[in-house]
C-alpha positions in Angstrom: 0.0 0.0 0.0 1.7 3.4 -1.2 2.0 6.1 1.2 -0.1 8.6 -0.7 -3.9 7.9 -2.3 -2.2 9.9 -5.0 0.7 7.4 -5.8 -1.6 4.3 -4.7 -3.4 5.7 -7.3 -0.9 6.6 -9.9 -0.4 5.1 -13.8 2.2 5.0 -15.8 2.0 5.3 -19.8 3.5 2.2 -21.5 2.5 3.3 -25.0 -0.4 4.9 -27.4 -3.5 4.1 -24.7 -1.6 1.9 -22.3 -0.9 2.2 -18.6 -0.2 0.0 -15.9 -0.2 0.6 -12.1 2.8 2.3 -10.3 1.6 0.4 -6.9 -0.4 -3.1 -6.4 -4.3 -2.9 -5.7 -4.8 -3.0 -1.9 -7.5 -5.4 0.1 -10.3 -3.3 1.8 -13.7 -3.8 2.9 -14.0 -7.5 1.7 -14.3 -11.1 3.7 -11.7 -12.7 0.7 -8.4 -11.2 0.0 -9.2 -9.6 -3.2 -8.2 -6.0 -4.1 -11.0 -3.2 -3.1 -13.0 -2.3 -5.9 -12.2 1.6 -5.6 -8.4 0.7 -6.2 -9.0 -0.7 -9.7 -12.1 2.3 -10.4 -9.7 5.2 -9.4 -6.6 4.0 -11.5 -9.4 3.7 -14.9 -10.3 6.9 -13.7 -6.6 8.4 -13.9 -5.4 6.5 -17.0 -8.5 7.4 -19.0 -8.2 11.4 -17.5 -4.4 11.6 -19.1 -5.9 11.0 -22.6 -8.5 13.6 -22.7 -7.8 17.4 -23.2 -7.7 19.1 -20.2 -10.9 21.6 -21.7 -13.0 18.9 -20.6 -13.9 17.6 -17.5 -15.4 14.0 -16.3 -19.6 14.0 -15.8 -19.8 10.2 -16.2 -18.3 6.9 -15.4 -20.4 3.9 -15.9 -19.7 0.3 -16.2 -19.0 -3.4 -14.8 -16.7 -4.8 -12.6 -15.8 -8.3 -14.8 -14.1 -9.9 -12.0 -12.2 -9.8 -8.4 -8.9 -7.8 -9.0 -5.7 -9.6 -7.4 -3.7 -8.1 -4.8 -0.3 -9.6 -6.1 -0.2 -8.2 -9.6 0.0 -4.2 -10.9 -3.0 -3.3 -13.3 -2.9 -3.2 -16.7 -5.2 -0.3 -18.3 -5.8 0.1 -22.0 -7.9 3.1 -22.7 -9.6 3.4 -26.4 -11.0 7.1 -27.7 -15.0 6.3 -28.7 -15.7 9.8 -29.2 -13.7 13.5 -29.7 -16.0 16.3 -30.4 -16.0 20.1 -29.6 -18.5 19.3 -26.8 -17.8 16.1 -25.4 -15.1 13.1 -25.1 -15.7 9.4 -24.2 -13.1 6.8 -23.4 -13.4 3.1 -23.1 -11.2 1.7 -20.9 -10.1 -2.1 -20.2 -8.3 -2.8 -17.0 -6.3 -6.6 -17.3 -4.4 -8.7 -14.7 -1.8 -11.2 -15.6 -3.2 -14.2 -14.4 -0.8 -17.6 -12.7 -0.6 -18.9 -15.9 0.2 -15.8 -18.1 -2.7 -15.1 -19.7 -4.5 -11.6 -19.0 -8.2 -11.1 -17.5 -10.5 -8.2 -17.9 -11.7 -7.3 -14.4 -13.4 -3.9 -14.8 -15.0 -2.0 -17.9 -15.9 1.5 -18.3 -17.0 4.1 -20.2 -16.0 7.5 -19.1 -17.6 10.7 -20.3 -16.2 14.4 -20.3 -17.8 17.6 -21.2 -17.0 20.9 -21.6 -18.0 23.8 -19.3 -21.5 25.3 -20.5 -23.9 27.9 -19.8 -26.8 26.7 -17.1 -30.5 27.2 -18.0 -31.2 26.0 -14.6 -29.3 25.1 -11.0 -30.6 23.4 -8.1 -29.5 20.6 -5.7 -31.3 17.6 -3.7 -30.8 17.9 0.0 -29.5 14.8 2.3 -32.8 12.9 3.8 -31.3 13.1 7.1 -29.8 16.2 8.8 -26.5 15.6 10.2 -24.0 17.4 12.3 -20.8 19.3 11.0 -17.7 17.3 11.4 -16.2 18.5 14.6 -18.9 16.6 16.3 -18.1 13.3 15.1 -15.7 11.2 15.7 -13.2 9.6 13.8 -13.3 5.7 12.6 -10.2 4.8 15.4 -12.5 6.7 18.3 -15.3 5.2 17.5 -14.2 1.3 17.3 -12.6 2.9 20.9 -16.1 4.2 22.3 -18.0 1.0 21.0 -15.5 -1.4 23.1 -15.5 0.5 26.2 -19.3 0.6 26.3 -18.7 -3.3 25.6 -20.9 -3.2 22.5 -17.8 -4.4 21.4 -15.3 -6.8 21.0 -11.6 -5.0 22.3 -9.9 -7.5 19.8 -12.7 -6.9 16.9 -12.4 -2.9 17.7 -8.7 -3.1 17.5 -8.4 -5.4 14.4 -10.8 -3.0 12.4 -8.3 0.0 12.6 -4.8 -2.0 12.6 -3.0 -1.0 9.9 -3.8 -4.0 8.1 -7.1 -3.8 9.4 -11.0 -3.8 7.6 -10.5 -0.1 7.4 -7.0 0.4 6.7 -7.2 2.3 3.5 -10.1 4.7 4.7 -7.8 5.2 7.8 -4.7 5.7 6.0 -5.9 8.3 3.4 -9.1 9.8 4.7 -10.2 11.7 7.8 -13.2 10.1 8.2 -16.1 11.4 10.9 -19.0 8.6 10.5 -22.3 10.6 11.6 -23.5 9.7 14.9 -27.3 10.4 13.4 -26.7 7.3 11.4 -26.7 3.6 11.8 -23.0 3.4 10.4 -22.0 6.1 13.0 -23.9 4.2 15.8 -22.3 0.6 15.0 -18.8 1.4 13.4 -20.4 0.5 9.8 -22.6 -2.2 11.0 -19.4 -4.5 12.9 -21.1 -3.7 16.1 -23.8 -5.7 15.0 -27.4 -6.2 17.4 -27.1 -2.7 19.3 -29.9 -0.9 19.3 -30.0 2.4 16.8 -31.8 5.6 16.8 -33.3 4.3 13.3 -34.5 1.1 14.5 -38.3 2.2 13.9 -37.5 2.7 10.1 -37.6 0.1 7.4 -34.0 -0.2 5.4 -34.8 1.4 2.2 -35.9 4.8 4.8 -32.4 4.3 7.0 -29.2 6.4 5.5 -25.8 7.0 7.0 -23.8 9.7 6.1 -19.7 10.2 7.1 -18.1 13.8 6.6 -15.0 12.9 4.4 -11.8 14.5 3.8 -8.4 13.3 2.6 -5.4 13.7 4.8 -3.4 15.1 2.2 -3.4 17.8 -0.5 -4.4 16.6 -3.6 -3.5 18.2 -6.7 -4.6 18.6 -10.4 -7.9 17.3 -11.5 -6.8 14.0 -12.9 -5.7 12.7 -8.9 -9.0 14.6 -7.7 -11.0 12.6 -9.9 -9.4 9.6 -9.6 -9.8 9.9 -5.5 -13.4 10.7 -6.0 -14.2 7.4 -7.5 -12.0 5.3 -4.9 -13.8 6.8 -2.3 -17.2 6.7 -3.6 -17.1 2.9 -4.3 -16.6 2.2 -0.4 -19.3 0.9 2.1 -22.1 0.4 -1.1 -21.7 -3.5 -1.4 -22.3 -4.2 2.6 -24.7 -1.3 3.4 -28.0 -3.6 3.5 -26.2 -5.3 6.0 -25.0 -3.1 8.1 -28.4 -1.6 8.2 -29.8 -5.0 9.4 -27.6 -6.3 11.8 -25.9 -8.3 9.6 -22.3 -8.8 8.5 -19.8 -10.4 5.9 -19.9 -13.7 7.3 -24.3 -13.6 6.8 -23.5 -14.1 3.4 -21.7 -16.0 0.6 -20.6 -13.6 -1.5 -21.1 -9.6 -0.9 -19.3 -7.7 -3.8 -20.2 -5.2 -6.3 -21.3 -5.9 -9.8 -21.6 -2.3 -11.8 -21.3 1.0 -10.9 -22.5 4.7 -12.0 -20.9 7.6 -10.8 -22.1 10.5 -11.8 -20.2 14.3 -11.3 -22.3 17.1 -11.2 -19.1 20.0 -10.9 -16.3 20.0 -13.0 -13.6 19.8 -10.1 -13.8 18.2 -6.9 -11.4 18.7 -4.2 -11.5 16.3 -1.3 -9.0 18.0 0.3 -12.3 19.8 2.0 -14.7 18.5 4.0 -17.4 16.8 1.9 -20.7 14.8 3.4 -21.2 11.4 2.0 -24.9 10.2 2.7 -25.5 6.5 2.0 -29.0 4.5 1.4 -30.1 1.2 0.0 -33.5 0.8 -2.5 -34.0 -2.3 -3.4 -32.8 -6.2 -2.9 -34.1 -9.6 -4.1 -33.1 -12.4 -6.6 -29.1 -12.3 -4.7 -28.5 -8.6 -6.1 -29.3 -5.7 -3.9 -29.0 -1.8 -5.1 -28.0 1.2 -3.2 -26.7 4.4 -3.7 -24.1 7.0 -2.4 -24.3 10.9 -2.2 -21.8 13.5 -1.7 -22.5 17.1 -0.9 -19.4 20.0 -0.4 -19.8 22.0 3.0 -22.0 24.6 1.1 -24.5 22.0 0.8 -24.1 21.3 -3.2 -24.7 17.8 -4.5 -21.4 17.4 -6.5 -21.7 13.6 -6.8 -23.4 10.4 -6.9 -22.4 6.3 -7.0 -25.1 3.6 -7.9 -24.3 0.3 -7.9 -26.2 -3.3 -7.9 -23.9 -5.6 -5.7 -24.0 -9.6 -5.4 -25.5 -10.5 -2.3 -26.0 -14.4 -1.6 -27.4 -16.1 1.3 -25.5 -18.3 3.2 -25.5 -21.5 1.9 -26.7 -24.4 4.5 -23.5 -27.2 5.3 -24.0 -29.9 3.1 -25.4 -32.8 4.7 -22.6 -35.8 3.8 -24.5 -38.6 2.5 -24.2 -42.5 3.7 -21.5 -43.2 0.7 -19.8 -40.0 1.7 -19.5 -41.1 5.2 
């Protein structure tokens, strides 16, 4: 894991639309030791921001994640031009892994979509559903796994394992001042890991719950290409487990918890999360082993500058198998 979010982060141009990975995708956030998904987004973000002219900015990136990412190999991006016009630019871009026996796998596609800046007609902006205090009066992820254990809600060694630097949160700890909101279930039960407490949103049904974190990164970050490309990491987190953690439930409920697609959609042409920002996150609908839900992100003036969708895998545990009288 590189020191910086900007060098974890960073590409390196092997030829006419080719990049690969200056550092190896990181685990986060996931019960198998795969890479975090926002890794693999934020480097297609940053290889397919170096092709476009810097008169455009990103609006769009929508696509599918093909496959878990490994932690032991550098990503290999290959970005194609779809579309160059006064107006607007779109790139296509293929991230590949070596695989054990030398052959490369897609695991992600996307289409990314820039636009230049144009008059408005009109301007407005959704609110948050929930109001939620300002950042200085929430605490940060390490305080919060600290609170929870001394209340014994709990576990010392589960609260201590979340934050370790090789922890469930080490990434969003490393990178990120993080402030989960105490009005919210995630703020209440350190993301849903403190699972069965009671929570001030108990009475509501999941699709009315939300949670909401004020975000911003520990260090500067510079030029638009590393804004954008922190943006998507950060808005893939805490999507894929969110039904669970507002319903007492946890990785180990499931079989497989992951996301399948994503849409992230940029309302502003520059985003600097080196500023406090307000992430609000809610769940709409689940059934069939997908479930859908849906990030927001607001700067401290109250303007919605982004949003993440994404449908996520999420299987029920599968009963043991009951070993028949041959097997036995």
């Amino acid at each position: 894991m590189a020191e910086t979010l900007a060098a974890q982060l960073a590409v390196e141009q092997t030829g006419p639309g080719e990049f690969i990975s200056q550092s190896l995708p990181a685990w986060m956030g996931n019960s198998l030791p795969i890479a975090y998904g926002g890794c693999t987004l934020g480097i297609a973000t940053r290889a397919a921001i170096v092709t476009v002219p810097s008169s455009h900015s990103l609006y769009s990136l929508v696509g599918h994640y093909l496959g878990p990412a490994s932690i032991k190999q550098k990503l290999l991006c290959t970005v194609h031009t779809m579309r160059n016009t006064k107006n607007f630019a779109t790139r296509r871009v293929e991230v590949k892994q070596h695989q054990p026996d030398g052959k490369l796998r897609v695991c992600l596609e996307l289409l990314a979509d820039f636009h230049v800046q144009e008059p408005e007609l009109m301007s407005y902006s959704a609110l948050p559903s929930h109001p939620y205090s300002g950042p200085d009066s929430n605490p940060t992820i390490p305080a919060l796994a600290t609170s929870l254990a001394n209340e014994g809600k709990l576990d010392k060694r589960q609260a201590a394992l979340a934050v370790a630097p090789d922890g469930m949160f080490k990434m969003t700890t490393k990178y990120f001042d993080m402030r989960p909101c105490v009005e919210g279930p995630a703020g209440q039960t350190l993301f849903g890991l403190a699972r069965g407490i009671p929570t001030t949103q108990d009475e509501l049904s999941v699709t009315e719950k939300a949670s909401a974190e004020w975000v911003k990164t520990w260090d500067k970050v510079d030029g638009v290409g590393e804004r954008m490309a922190t943006l998507s990491f950060l808005m893939d987190g805490a999507l894929a487990f969110l039904p669970l953690a507002h319903s007492s439930m946890w990785f180990d409920d499931t079989e497989a918890n992951s996301s399948l697609d994503f849409a992230l959609r940029i309302f502003v042409p520059n985003i600097d999360l080196g500023d406090w920002h307000l992430r609000e996150r809610k769940t709409h609908a689940a059934g069939f082993g997908r479930q859908y839900s849906e990030g927001r992100l607001w700067d401290e003036k109250g303007t919605l500058v982004a949003c993440m969708t994404q449908q996520c895998i999420l299987r029920p545990k599968m009963a043991p198998k009951t070993k028949t009288k041959a097997e036995l």
